[in-house]
N, C-alpha and C positions, 0 to 999 in steps of 0.2 A: 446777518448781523448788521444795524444800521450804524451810521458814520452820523457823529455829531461833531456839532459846532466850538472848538477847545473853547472858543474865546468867548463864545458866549456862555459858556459855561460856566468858565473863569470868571469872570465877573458875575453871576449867579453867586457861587461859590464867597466870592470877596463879601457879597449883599450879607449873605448866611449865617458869614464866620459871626461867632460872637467871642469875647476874651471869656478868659478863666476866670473862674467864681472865688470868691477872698478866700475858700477853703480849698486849697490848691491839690492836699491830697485826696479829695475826692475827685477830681477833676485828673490829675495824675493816673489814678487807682482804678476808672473808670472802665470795665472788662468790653464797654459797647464801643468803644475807641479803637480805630484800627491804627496798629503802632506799626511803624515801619523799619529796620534795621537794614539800611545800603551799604551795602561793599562795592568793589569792584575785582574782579578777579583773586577775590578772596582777602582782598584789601579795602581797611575801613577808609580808603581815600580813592577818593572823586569828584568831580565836580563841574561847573562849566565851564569853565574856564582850564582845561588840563595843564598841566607841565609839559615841557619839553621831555621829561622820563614818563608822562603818565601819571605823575602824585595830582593829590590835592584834596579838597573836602566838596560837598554839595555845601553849598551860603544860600540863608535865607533869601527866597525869592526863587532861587533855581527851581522853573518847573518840567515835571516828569509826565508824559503821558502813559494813564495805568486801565488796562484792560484785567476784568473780570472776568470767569467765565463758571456757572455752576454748570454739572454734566447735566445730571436725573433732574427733572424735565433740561435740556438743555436753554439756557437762556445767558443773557448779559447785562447785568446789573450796573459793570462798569466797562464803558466803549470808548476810546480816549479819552479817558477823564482826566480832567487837570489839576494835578499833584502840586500845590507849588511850597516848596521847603519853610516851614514857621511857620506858615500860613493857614494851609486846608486841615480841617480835622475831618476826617469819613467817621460815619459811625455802621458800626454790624450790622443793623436794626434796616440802614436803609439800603445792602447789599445783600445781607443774607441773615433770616434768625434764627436756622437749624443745622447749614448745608452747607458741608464744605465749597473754599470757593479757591480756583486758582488765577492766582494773579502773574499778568508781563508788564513789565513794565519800558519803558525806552527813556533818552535824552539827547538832545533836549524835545520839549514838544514841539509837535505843528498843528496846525489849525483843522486839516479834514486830510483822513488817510481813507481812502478806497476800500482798499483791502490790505489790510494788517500781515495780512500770511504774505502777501507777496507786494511787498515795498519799496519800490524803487529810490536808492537814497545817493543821489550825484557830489560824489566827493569833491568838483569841481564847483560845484556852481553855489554848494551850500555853506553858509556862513561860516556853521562852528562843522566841519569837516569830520571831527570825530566823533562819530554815533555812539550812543552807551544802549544796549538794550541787554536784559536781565533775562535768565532763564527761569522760567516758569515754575511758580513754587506755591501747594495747596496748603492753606490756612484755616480755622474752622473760630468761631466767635472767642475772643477772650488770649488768642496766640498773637505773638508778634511776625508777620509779614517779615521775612530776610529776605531780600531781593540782592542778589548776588549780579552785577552790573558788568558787562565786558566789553572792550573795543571789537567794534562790528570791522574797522577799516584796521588796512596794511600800512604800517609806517615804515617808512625809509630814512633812513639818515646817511648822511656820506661824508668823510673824513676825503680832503686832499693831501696830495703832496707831489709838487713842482720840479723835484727832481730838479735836476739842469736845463727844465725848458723855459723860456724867456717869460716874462714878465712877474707879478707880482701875486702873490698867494690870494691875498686879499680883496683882491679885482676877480675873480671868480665870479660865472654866472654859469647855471647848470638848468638844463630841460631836460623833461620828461620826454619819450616819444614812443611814438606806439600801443600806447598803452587805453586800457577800459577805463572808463571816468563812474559808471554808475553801477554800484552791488544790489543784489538782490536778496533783501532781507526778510524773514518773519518772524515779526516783532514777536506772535503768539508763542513762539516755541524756543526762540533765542537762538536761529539757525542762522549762517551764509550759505547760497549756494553759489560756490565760486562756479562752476559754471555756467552761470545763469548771468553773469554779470557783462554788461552792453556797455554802449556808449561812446562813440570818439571827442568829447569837449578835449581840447587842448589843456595839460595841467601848465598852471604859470609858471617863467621862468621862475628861480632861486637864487640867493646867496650864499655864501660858501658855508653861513653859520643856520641856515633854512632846513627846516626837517620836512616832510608833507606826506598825508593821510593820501594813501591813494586804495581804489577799491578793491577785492583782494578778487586774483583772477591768476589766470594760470599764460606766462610770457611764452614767445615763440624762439626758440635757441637762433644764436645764429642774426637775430634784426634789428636792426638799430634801433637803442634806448636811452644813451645818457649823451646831452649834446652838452658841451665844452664849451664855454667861450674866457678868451683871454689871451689878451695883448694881442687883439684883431685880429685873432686865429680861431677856428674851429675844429673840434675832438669829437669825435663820434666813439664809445664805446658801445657793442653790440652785446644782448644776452648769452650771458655763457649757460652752458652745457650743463652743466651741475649747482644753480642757484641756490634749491632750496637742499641740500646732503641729508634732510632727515626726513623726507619723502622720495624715497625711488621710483613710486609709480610716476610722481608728479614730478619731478627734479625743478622744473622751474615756475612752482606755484608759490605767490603772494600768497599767504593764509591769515584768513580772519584771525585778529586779535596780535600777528604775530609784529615784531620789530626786528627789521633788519639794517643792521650798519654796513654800509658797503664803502671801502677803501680804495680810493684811485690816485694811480701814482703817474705822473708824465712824464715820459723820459726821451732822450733823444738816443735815437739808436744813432750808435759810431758808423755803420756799417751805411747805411742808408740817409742818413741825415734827418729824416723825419721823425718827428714825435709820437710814440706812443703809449696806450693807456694800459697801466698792468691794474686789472681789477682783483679784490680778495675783500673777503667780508670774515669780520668778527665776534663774536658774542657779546651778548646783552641781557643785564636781567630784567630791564623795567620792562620792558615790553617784553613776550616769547622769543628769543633765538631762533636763526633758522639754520644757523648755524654756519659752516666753514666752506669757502671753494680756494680752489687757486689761481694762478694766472690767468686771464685772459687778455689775450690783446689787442687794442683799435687802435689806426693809422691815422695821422694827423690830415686834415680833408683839404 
């Protein structure tokens, strides 16, 4: 399969476009017009720009890179071609004029992907951190295209609470550590294979109200993950044992698509005087749940 050029395309495409004709229902009604109907996880909101829960709409301009593929003869009529929202009309005629065609689509675009089946997408280093790519779905001339859109990345949120340790809630800054920065995607088939996923980029520190897309991958029990800081002290919370409760084989796998809120509490033990971190995580529905753990604890460093 050859790799083209999105942007030059895209501007192709801009040359091309022409407006609708004063008779709008034939240009509406037009069966050679490839219609597209996006969701996201089964919801008609998305967009580039996501929410904090995952809402939102695609806005004119948002562009999609959409692969083609007919089987009999095998060929690819569309190779990241660029989708852009109001804009690009496809027509049947010049993708297929008999022959079913399945289409994947992703978001946002990029300019030249290698290889589509195996994608490397760095939740670190990449602008809009959260990937939409669609599962693959065959259309034949005159059907509307549903592309059903899902977060490729693991989100994390975290809820504090200060307990009786010194300083001020609000002063909170929290790091990631240990952790994979880049998943392994194929765009073609709307797969992650968490473990396929690499990469040590550093995720940047946060603020107490920061959420962050990180790549879904499976933590090692037991190593230090969430580093603390406030009121010139540092917390180290390490991965507990039972992360993810609704995979047993994996207990502590990030999974593609999912949202996990994790609850950290500091408290100063009577006994010892040092601060520690009681971890517990609770359900969510914008994103998937990974559901419930209980205590775990890290010692003030």
């Amino acid at each position: 399969m050859k790799t083209r050029n999105l942007f030059a395309a895209a501007l192709i495409a801009a040359v091309a476009f022409t407006s609708c004709s004063q008779d709008d229902d034939v240009v509406t009604n037009d069966p050679n017009i490839v219609r597209f109907n996006a969701s996201v996880d089964g919801r008609n909101m998305t967009k580039a720009s996501i929410g904090w829960d995952g809402t939102g709409t695609f806005d004119n301009g948002d562009i999609w890179g959409i692969y083609g593929k007919i089987t009999t003869p095998e060929s690819w009529p569309l190779d990241n071609e660029p989708y852009t929202v109001g804009t690009t009309t496809l027509y049947w005629d010049d993708i297929s004029m008999d022959k079913p065609v399945t289409f994947s689509a992703y978001y946002p675009a990029v300019g030249t992907i290698t290889d589509a089946s195996a994608y490397m997408y760095n939740a670190v280093t990449a602008t809009n951190p959260d990937l939409l790519v669609s599962t693959p779905v065959t259309a034949s001339k005159g059907e509307t295209v549903n592309l059903n859109f899902k977060h490729v990345m693991h989100k994390l949120a975290f809820n504090f609470d200060i307990g009786n340790a010194p300083g001020n809630i609000l002063d909170i800054k929290y790091r990631l550590l240990n952790m994979k920065s880049t998943a392994f995607v194929n765009i073609l088939d709307g797969t992650v294979d968490v473990t396929l996923s690499e990469g040590a980029d550093a995720y940047p520190q946060k603020t107490i109200f920061e959420e962050v897309c990180v790549a879904p991958q499976d933590l090692t029990h037991g190593t230090d993950w969430i580093e603390i800081e406030l009121a010139g002290k540092t917390y180290i919370a390490k991965v507990p044992a039972n992360l993810n409760s609704n995979n047993s084989t994996h207990p502590t796998r990030l999974e593609s698509g999912n949202r996990l809120i994790v609850s950290l509490t500091l408290k100063v033990n009577p006994d010892t005087g040092k601060t520690e971190v009681s971890i517990t995580t609770t359900q969510i529905s914008a994103w998937e749940s990974q559901g419930q753990i209980d205590d775990v604890d890290a010692n003030e460093q």
